[in-house]
PQR file with spaces between the fields and no chain letter, atoms N, CA, C, O and H, PARSE charges and radii, in Angstrom:
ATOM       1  N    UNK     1       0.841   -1.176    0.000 -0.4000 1.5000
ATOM       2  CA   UNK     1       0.000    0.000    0.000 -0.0000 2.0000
ATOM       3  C    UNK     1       0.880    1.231    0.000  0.5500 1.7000
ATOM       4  O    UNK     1       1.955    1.251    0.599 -0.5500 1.4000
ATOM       5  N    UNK     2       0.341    2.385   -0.770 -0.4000 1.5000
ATOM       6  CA   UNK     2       1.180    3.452   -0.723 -0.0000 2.0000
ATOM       7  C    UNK     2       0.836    4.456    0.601  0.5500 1.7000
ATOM       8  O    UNK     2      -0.190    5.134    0.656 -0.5500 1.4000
ATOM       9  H    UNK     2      -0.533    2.368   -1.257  0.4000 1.0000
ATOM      10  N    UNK     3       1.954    4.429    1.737 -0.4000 1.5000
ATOM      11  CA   UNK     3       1.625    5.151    2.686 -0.0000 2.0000
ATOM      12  C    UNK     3       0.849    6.302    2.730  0.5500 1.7000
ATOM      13  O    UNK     3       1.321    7.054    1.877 -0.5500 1.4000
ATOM      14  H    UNK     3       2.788    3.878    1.692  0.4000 1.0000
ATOM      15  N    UNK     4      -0.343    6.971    3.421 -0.4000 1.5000
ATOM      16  CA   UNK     4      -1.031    7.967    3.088 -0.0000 2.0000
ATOM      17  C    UNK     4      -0.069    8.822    3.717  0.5500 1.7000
ATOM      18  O    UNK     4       0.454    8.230    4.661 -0.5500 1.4000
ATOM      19  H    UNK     4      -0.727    6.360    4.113  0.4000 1.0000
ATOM      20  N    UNK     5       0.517   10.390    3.505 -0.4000 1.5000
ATOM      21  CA   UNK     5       0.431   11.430    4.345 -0.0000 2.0000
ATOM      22  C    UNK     5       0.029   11.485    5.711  0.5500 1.7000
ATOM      23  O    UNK     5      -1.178   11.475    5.950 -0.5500 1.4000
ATOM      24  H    UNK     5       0.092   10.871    2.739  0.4000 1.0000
ATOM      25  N    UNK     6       1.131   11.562    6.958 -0.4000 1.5000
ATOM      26  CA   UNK     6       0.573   11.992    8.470 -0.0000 2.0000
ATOM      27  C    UNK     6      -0.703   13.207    8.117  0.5500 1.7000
ATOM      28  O    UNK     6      -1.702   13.331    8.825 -0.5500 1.4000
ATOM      29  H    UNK     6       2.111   11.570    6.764  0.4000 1.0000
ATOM      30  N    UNK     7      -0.453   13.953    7.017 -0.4000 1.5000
ATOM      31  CA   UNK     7      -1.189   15.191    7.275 -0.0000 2.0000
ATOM      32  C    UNK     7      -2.773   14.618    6.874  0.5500 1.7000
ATOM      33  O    UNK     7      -3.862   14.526    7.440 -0.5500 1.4000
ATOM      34  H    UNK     7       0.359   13.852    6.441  0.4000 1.0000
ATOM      35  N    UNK     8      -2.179   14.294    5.530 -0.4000 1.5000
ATOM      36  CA   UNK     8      -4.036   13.477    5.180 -0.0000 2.0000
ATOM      37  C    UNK     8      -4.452   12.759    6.257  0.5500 1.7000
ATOM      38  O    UNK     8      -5.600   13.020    6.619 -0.5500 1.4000
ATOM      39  H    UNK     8      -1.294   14.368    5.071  0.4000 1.0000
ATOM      40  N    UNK     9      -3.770   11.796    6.980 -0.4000 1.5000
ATOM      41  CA   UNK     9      -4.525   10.704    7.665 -0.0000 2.0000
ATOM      42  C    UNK     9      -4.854   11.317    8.796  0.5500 1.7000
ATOM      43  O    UNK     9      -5.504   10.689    9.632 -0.5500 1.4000
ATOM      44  H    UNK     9      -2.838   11.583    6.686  0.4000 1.0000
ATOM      45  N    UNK    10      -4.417   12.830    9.065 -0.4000 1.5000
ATOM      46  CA   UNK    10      -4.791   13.137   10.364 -0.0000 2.0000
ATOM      47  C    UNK    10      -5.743   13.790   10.405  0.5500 1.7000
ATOM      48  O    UNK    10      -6.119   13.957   11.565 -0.5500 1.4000
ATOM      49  H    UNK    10      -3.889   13.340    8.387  0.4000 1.0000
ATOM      50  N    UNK    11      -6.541   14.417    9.435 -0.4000 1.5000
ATOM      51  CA   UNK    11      -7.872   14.920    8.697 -0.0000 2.0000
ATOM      52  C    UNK    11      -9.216   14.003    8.483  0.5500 1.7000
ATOM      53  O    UNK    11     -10.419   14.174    8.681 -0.5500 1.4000
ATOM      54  H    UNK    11      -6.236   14.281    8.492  0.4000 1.0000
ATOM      55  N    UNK    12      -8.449   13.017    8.012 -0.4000 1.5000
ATOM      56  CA   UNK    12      -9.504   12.076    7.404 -0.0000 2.0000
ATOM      57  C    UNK    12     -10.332   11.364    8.541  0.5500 1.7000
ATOM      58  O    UNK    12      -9.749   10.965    9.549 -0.5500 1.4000
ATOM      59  H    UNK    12      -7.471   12.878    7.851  0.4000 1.0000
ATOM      60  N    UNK    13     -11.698   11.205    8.379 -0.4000 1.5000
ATOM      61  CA   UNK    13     -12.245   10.938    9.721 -0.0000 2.0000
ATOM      62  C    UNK    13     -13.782    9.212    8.805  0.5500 1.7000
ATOM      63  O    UNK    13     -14.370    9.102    7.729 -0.5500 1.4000
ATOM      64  H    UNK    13     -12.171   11.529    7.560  0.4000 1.0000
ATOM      65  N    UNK    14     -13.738    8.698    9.571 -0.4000 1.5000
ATOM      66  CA   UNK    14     -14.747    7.697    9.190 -0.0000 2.0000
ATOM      67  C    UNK    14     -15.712    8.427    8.258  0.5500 1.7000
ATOM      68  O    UNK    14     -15.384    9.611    8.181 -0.5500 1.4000
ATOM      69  H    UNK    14     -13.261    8.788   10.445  0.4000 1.0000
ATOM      70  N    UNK    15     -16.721    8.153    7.571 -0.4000 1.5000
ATOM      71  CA   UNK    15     -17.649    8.639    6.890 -0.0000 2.0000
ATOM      72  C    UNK    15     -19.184    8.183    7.577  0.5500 1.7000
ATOM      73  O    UNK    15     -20.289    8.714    7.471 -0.5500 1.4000
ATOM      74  H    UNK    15     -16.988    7.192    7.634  0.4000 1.0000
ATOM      75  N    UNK    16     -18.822    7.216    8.168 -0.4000 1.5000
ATOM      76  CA   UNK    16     -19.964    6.925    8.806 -0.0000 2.0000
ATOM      77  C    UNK    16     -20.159    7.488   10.127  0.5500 1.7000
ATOM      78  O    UNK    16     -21.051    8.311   10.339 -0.5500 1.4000
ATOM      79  H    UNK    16     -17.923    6.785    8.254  0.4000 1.0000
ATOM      80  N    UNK    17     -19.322    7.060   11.072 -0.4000 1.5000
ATOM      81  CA   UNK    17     -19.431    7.513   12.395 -0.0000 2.0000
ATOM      82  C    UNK    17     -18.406    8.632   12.987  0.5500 1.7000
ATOM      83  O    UNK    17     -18.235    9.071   14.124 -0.5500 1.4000
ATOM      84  H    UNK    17     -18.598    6.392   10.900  0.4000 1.0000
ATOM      85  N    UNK    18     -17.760    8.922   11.654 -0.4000 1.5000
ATOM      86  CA   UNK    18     -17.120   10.400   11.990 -0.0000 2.0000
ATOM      87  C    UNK    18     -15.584   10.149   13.296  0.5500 1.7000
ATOM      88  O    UNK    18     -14.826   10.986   13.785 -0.5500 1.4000
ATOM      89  H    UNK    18     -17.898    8.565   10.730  0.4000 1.0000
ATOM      90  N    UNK    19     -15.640    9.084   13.422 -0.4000 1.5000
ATOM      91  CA   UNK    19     -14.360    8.187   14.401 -0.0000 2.0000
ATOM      92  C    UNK    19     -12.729    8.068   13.299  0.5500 1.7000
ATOM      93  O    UNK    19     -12.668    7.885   12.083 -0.5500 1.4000
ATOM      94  H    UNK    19     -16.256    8.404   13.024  0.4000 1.0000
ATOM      95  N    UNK    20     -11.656    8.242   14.241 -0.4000 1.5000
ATOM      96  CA   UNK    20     -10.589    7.786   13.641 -0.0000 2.0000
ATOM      97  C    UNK    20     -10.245    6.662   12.965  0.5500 1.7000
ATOM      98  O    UNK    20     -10.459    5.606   13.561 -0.5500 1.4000
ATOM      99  H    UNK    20     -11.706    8.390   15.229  0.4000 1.0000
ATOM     100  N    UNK    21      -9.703    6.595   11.729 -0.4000 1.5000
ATOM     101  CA   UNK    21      -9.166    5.704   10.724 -0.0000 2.0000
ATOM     102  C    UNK    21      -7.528    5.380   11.366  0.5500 1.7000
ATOM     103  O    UNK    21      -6.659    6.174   11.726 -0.5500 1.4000
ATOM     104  H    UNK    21      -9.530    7.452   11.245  0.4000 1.0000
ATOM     105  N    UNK    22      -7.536    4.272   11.340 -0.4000 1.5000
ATOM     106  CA   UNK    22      -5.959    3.713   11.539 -0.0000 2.0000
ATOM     107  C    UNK    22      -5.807    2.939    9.944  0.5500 1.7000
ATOM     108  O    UNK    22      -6.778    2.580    9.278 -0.5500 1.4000
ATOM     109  H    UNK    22      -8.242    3.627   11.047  0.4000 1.0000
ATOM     110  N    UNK    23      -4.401    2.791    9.539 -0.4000 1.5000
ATOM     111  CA   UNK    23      -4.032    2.296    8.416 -0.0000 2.0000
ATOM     112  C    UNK    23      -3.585    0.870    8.332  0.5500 1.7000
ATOM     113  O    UNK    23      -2.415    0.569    8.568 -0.5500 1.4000
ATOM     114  H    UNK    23      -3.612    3.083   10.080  0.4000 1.0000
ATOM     115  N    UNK    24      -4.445    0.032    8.019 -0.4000 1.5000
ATOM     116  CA   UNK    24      -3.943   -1.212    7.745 -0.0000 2.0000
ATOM     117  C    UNK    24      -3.714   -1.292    6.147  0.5500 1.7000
ATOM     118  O    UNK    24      -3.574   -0.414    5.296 -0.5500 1.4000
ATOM     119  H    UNK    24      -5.395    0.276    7.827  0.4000 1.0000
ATOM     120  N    UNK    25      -3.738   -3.212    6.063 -0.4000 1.5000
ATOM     121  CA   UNK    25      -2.537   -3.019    4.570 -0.0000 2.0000
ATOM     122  C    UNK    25      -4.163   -2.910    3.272  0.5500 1.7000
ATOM     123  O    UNK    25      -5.346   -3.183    3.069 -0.5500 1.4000
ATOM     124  H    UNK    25      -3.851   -3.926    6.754  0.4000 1.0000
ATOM     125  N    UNK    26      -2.823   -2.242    2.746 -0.4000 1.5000
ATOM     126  CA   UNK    26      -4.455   -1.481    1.400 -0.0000 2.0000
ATOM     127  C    UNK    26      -5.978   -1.092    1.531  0.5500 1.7000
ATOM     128  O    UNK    26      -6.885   -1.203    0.706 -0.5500 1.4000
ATOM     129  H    UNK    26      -1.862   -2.020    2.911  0.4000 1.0000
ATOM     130  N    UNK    27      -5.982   -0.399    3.357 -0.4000 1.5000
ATOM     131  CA   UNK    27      -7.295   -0.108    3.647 -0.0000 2.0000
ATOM     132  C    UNK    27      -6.923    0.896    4.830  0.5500 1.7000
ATOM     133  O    UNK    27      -5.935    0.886    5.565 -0.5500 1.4000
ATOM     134  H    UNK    27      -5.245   -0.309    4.027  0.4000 1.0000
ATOM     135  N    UNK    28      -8.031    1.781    4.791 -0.4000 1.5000
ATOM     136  CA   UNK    28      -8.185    2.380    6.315 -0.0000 2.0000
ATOM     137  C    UNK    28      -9.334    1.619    6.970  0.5500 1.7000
ATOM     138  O    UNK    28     -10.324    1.212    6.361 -0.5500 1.4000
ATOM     139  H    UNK    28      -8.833    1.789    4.195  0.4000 1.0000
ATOM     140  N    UNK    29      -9.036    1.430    8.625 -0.4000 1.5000
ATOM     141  CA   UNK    29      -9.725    0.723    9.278 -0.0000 2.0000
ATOM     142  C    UNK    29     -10.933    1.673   10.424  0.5500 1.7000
ATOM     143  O    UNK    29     -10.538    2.624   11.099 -0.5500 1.4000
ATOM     144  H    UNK    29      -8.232    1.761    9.119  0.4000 1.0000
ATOM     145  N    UNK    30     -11.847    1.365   10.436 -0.4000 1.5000
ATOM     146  CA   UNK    30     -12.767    2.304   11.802 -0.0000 2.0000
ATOM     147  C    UNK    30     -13.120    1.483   12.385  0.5500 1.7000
ATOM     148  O    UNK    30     -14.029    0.714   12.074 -0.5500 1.4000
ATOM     149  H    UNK    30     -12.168    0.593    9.887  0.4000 1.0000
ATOM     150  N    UNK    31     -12.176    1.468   13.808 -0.4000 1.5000
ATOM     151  CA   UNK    31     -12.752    0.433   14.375 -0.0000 2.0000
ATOM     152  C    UNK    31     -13.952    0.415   15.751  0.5500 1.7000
ATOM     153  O    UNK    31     -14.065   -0.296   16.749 -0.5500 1.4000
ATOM     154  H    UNK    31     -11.437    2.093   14.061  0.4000 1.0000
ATOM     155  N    UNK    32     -14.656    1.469   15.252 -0.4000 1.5000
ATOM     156  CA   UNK    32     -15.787    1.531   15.756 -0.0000 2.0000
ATOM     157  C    UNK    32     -17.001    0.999   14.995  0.5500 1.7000
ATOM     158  O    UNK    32     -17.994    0.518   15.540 -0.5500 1.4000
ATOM     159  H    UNK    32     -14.565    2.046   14.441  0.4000 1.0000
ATOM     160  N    UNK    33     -16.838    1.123   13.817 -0.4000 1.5000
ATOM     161  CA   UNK    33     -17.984    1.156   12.769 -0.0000 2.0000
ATOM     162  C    UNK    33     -17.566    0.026   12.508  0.5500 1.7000
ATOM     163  O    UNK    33     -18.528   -0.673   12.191 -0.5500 1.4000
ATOM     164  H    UNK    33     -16.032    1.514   13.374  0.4000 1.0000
ATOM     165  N    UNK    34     -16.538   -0.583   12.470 -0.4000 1.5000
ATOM     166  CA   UNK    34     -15.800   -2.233   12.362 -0.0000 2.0000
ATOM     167  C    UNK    34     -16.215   -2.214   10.426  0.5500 1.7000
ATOM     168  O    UNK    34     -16.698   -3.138    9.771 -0.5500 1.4000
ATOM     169  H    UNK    34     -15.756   -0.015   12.729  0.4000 1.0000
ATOM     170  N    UNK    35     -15.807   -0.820    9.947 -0.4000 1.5000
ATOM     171  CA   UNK    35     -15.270   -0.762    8.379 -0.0000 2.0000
ATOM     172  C    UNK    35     -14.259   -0.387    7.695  0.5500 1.7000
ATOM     173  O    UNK    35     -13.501    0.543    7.968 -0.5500 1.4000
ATOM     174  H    UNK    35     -15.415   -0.069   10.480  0.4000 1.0000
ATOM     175  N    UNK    36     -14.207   -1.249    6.592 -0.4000 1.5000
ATOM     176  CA   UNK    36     -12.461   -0.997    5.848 -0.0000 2.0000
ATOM     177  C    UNK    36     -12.733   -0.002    4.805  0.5500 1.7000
ATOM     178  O    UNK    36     -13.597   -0.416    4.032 -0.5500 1.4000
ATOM     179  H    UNK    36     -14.823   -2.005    6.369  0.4000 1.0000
ATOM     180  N    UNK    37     -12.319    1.102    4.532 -0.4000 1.5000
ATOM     181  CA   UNK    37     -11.931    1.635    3.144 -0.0000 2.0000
ATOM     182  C    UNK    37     -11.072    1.371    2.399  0.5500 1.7000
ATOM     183  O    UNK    37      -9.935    1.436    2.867 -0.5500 1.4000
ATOM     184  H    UNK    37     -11.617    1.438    5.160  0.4000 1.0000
ATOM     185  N    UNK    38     -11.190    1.052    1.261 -0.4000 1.5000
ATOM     186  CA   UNK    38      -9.817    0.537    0.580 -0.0000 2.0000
ATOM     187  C    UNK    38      -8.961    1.852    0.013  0.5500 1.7000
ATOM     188  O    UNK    38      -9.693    2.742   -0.421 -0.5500 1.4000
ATOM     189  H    UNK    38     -12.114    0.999    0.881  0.4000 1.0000
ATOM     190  N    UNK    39      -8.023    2.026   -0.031 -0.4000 1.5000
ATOM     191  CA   UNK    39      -6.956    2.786   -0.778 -0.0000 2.0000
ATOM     192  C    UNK    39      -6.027    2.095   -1.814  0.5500 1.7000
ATOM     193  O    UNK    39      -5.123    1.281   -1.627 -0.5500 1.4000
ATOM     194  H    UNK    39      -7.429    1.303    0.322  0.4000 1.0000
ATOM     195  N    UNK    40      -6.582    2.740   -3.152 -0.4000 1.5000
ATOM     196  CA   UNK    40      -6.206    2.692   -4.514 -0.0000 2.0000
ATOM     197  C    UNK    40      -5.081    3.599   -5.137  0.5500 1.7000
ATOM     198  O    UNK    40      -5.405    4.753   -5.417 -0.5500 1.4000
ATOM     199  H    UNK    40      -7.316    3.402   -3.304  0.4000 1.0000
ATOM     200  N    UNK    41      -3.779    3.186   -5.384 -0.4000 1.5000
ATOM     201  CA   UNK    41      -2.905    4.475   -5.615 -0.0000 2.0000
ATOM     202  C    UNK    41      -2.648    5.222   -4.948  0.5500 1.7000
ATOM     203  O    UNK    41      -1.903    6.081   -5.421 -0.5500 1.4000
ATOM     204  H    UNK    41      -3.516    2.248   -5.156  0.4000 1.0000
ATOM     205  N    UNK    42      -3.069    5.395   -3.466 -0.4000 1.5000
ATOM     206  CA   UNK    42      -2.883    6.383   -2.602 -0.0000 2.0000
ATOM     207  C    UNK    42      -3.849    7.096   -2.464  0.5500 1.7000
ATOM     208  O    UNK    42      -3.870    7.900   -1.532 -0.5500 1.4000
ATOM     209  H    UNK    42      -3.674    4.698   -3.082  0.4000 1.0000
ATOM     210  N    UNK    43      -4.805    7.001   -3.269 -0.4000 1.5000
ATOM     211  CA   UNK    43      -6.721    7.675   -2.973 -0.0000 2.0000
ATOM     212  C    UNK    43      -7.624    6.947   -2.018  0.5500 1.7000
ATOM     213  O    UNK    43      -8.297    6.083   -2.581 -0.5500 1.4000
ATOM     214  H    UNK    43      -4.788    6.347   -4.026  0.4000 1.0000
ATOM     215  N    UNK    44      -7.846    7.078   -0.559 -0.4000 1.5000
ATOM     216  CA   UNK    44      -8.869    6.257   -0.281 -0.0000 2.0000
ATOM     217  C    UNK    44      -9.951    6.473   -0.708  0.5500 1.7000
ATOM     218  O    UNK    44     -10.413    7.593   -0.925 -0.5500 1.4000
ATOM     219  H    UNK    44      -7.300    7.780   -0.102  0.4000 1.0000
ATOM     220  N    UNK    45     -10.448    5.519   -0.869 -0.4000 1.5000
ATOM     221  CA   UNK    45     -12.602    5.480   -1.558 -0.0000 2.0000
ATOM     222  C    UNK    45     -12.828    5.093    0.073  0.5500 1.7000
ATOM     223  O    UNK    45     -12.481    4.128    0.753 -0.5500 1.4000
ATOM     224  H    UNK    45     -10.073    4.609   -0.693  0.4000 1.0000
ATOM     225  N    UNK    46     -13.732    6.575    0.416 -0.4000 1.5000
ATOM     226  CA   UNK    46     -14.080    7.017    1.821 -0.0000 2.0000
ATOM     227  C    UNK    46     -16.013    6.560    1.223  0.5500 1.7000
ATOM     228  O    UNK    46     -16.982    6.818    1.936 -0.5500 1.4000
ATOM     229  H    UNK    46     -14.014    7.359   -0.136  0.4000 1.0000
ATOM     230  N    UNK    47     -16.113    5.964   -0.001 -0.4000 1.5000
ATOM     231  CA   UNK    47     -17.600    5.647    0.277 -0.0000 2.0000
ATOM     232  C    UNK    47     -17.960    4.778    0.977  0.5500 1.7000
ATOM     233  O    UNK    47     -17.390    3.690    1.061 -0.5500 1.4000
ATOM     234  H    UNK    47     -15.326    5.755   -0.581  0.4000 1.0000
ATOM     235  N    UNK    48     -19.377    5.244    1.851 -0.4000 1.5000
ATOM     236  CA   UNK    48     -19.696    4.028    2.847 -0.0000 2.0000
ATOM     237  C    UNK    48     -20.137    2.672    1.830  0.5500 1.7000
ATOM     238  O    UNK    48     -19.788    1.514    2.058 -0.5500 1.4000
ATOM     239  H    UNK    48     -19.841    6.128    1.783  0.4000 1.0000
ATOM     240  N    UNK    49     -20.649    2.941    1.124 -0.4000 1.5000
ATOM     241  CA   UNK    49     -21.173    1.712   -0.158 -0.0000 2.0000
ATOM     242  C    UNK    49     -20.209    0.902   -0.331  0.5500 1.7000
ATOM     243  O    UNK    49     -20.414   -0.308   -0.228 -0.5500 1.4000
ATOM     244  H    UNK    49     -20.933    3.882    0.939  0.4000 1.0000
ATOM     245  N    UNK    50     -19.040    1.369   -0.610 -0.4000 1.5000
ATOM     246  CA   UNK    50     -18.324    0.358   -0.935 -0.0000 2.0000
ATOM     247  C    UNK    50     -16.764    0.322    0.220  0.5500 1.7000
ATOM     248  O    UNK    50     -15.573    0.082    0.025 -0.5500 1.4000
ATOM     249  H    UNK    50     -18.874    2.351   -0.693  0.4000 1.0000
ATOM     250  N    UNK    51     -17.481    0.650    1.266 -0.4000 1.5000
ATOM     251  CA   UNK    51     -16.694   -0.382    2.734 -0.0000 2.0000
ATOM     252  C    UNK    51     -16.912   -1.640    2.587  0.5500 1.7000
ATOM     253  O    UNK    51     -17.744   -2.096    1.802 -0.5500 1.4000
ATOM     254  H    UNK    51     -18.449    0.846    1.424  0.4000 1.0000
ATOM     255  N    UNK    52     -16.213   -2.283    3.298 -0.4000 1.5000
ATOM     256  CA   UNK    52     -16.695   -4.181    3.517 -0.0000 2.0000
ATOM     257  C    UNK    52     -16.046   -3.795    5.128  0.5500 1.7000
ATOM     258  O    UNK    52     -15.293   -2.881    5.463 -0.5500 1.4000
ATOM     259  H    UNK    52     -15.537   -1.913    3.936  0.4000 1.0000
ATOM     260  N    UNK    53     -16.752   -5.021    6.027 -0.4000 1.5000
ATOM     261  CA   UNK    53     -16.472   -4.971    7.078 -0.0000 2.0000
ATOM     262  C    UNK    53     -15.402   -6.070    7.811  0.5500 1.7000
ATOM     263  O    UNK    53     -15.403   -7.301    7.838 -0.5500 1.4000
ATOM     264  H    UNK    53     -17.364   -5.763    5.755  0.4000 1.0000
ATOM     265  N    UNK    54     -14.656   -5.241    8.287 -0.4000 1.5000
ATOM     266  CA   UNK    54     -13.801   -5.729    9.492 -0.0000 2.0000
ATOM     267  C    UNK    54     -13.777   -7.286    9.988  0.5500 1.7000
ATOM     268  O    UNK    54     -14.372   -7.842   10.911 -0.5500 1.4000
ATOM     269  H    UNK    54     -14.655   -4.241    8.265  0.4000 1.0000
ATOM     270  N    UNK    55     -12.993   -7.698    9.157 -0.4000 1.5000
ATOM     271  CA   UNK    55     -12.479   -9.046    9.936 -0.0000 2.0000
ATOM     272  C    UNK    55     -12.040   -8.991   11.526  0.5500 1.7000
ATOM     273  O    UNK    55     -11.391   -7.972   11.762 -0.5500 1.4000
ATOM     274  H    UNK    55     -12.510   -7.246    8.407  0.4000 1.0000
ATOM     275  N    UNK    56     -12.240   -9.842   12.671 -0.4000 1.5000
ATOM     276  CA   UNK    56     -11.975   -9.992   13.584 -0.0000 2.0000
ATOM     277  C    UNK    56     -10.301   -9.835   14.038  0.5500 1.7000
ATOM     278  O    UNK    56      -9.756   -9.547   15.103 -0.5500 1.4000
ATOM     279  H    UNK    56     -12.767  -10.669   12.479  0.4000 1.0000
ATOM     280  N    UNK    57      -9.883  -10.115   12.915 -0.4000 1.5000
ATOM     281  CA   UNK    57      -8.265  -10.362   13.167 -0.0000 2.0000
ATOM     282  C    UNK    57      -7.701   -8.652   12.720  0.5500 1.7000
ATOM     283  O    UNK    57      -6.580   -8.184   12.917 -0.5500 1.4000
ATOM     284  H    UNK    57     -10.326  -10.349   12.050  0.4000 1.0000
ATOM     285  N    UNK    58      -8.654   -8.113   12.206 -0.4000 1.5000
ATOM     286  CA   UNK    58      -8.234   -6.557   11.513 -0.0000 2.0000
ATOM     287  C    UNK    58      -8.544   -5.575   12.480  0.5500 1.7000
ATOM     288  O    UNK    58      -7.950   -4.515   12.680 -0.5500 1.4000
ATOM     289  H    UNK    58      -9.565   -8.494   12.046  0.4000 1.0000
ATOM     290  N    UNK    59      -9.935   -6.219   13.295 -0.4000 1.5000
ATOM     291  CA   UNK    59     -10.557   -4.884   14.396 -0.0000 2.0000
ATOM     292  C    UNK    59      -9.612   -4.759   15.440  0.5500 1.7000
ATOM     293  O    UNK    59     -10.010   -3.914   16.242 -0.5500 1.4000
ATOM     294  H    UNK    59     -10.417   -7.080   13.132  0.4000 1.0000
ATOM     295  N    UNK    60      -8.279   -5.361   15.837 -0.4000 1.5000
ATOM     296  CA   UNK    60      -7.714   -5.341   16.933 -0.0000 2.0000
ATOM     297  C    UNK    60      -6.816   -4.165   16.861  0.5500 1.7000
ATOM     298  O    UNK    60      -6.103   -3.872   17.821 -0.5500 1.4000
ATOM     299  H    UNK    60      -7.955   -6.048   15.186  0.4000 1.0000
């Protein structure tokens, strides 16, 4: 995955529940909302539509 920016990632906030994103591999994680965004090229797709949710082994 191409590392996001401290500055972007420190902006960027869930889309759903408005909670912090941590960076796992080729996704941002909310692990409140227990959803992944994927990041493409270094663009995350922050749509809630196309989140998939949080594997058990990812929410930790």
């Amino acid at each position: 995955m191409n590392t996001l920016s401290p500055e972007l990632l420190s902006v960027l906030r869930c889309p759903k529940c408005k909670g912090v994103l941590k960076e796992e591999s080729a996704a941002l994680a909310c692990v409140s909302c227990k959803l992944a965004f994927s990041v493409d090229d270094g663009i995350p797709n922050m749509l809630i539509e196309d989140a998939r949710p949080l594997v058990a082994s990812e929410a930790s």
